[in-house]
C-alpha positions in Angstrom: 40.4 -91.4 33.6 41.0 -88.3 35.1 44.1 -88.9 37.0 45.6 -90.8 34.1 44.5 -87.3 32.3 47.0 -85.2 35.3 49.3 -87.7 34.8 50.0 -87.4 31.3 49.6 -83.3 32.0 52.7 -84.1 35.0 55.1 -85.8 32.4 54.6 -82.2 30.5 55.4 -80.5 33.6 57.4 -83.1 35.3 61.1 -80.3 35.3 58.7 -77.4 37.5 57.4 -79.7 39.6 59.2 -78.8 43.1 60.4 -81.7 44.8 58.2 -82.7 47.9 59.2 -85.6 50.6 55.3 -86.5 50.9 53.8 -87.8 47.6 50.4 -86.3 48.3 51.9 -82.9 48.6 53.6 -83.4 45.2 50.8 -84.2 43.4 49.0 -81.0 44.6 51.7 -79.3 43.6 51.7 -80.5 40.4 47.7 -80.1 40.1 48.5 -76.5 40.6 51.2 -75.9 37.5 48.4 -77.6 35.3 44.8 -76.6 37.1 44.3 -74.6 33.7 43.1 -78.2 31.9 41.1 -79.0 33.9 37.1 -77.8 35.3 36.6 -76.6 38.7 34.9 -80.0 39.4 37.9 -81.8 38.4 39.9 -79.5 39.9 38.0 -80.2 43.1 37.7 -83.9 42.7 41.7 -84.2 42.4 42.8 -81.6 45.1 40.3 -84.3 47.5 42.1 -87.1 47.0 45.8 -85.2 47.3 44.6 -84.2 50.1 43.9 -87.6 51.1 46.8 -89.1 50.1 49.0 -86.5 51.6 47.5 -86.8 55.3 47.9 -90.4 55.1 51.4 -90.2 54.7 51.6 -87.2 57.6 49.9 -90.4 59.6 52.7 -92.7 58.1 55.4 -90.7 58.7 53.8 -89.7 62.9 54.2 -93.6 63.3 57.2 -95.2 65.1 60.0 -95.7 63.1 59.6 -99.9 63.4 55.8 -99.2 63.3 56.3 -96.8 59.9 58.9 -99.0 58.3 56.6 -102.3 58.3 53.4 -100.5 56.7 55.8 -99.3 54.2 56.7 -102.5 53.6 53.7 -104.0 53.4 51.9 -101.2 51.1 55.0 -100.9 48.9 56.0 -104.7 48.6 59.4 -105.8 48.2 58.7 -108.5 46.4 57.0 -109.2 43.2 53.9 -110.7 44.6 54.0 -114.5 43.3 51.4 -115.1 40.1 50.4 -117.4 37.3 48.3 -116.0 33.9 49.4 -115.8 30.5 50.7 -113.5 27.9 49.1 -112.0 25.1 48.8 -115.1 22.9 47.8 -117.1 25.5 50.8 -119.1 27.0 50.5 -119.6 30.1 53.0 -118.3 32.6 54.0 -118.1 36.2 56.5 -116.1 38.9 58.9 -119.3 37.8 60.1 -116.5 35.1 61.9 -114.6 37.0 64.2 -117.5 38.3 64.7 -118.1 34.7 66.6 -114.5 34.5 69.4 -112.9 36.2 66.9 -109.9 36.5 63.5 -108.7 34.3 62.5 -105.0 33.4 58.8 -105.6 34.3 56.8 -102.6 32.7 53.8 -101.4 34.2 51.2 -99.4 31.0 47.5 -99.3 29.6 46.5 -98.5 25.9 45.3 -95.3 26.1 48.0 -93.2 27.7 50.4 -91.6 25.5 53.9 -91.6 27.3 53.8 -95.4 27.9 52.8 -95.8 23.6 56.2 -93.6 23.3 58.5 -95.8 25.0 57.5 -99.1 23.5 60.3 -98.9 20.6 62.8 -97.9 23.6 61.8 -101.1 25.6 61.7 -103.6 23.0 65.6 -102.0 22.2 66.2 -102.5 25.6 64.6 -106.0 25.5 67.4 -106.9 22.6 70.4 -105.1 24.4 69.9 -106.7 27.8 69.3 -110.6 26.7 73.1 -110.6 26.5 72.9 -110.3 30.3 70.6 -112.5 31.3 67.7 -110.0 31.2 64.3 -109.9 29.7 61.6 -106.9 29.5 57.8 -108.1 30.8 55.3 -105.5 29.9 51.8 -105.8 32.0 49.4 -103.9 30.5 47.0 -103.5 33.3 43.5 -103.1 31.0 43.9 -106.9 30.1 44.3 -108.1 33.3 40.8 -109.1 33.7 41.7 -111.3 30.2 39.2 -109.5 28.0 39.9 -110.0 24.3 39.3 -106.6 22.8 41.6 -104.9 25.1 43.9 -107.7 24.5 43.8 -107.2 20.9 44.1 -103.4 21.5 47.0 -103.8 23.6 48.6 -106.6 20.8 48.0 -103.7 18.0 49.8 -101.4 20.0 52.8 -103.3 20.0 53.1 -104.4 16.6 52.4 -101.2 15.6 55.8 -99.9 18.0 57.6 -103.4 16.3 57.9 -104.5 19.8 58.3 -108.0 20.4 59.0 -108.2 24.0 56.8 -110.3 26.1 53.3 -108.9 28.0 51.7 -110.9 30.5 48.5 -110.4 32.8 47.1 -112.0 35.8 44.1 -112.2 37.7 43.7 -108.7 38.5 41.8 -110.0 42.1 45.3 -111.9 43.1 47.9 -110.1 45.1 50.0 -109.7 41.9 46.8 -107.9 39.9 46.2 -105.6 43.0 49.8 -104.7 42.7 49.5 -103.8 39.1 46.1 -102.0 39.9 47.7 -99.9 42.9 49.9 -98.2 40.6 49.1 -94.3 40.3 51.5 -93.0 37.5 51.9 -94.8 34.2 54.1 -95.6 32.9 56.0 -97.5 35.8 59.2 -99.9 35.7 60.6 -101.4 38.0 63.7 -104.6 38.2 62.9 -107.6 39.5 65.9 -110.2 40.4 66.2 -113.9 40.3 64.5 -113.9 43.4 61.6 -112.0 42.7 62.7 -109.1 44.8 62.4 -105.8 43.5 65.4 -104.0 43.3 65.3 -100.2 44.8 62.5 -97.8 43.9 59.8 -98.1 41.1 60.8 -95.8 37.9 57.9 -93.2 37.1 57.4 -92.1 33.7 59.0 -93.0 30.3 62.6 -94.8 30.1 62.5 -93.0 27.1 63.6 -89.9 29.4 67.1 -89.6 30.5 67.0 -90.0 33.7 65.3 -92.3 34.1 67.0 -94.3 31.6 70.1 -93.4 33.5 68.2 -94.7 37.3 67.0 -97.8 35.6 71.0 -98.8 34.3 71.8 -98.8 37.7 69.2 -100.7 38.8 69.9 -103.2 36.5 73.6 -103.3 37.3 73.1 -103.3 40.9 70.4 -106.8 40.0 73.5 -108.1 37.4 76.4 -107.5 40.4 74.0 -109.4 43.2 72.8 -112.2 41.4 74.1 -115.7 42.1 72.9 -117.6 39.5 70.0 -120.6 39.4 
């Protein structure tokens, strides 16, 4: 709760936070711009694990290059991590989706944070524009992974509310695919998948609702539309 709390102070902030190569080093930055909303014992509790986070990625980046590329690779994932679950009214569904699309928008959110609310009508637009393409939008709303009802019906409320009618799945959240979803840091996240179930180029943080990253995830899409081959 309390990093989902900087996180949603970070989208506020997101323009005057400097640009920093090591993640962990970005976060404390941006810790710093909005240490005013938080205690001194949140304050401490946060600045701990940016600290972590950026001397692992000091030890990362001190690797070999082969050595540094492959745990990249492996912590980061370049493919969707293969799954079977259901969706919010309780079909049941499996990886086998994305073969059935030249690419999916798969949307990474939970309930109670704001920015990923705001985006919902933007989604389920984009859900409507890109089906003419072959495309879908999956949202995984990673509080109902574990399959319990109230946050299901929390999460279901959410999106009628937003008249969003795009598709939300969840998986065991112990399976490689639900410790994928649970290893995300800053919600909301995006990300394109093609028909292969590779992701395509970087994860998108924050709202699509934002220009930019509107504008990062066209071209990931295109990029997914120009490679794909077909069934």
């Amino acid at each position: 709760e309390l990093w989902q709390k900087l996180f949603a102070a970070m989208n506020e902030k997101r323009d005057e936070i400097p640009d920093e190569s090591n993640y962990g080093a970005y976060l404390l930055a941006a810790l710093d711009l909005v240490k005013d909303q938080f205690t001194e014992e949140e304050y401490a509790s946060l600045k701990a694990d940016a600290d972590k986070i950026r001397e692992i990625e000091n030890q990362i980046t001190a690797l070999p290059q082969d050595e540094a590329t492959s745990q990249s690779a492996a912590e980061n994932g370049s493919t969707f991590p293969q799954f079977e679950g259901k969706d919010l009214d309780g079909n049941s569904v499996d990886s086998s989706l994305f073969a059935n699309n030249a690419f999916t928008v798969v949307n990474f959110w939970f309930s109670g944070c704001k920015p990923c609310v705001d985006e919902m009508d933007d989604l389920d637009a984009l859900n409507q524009r890109i089906k003419e393409q072959g495309g879908e939008v999956i949202g995984v709303n990673t509080e109902t992974l574990d399959g319990n009802a109230d946050n299901i019906a929390t999460a279901k409320k959410i999106l009628e509310s937003a008249g969003a009618s795009f598709r939300n799945i969840y998986f065991d959240p112990d399976s490689e695919a639900g410790k994928f979803a649970l290893g995300i840091m800053a919600f909301p996240t995006t990300c394109v998948v093609d028909r292969q179930g590779n992701i395509v180029g970087e994860p998108i943080m924050g709202g699509i609702d934002q220009e930019a990253n509107m504008a990062t995830l066209e071209k990931l899409i295109a990029d997914a539309v120009a490679s794909d081959t077909g069934k």
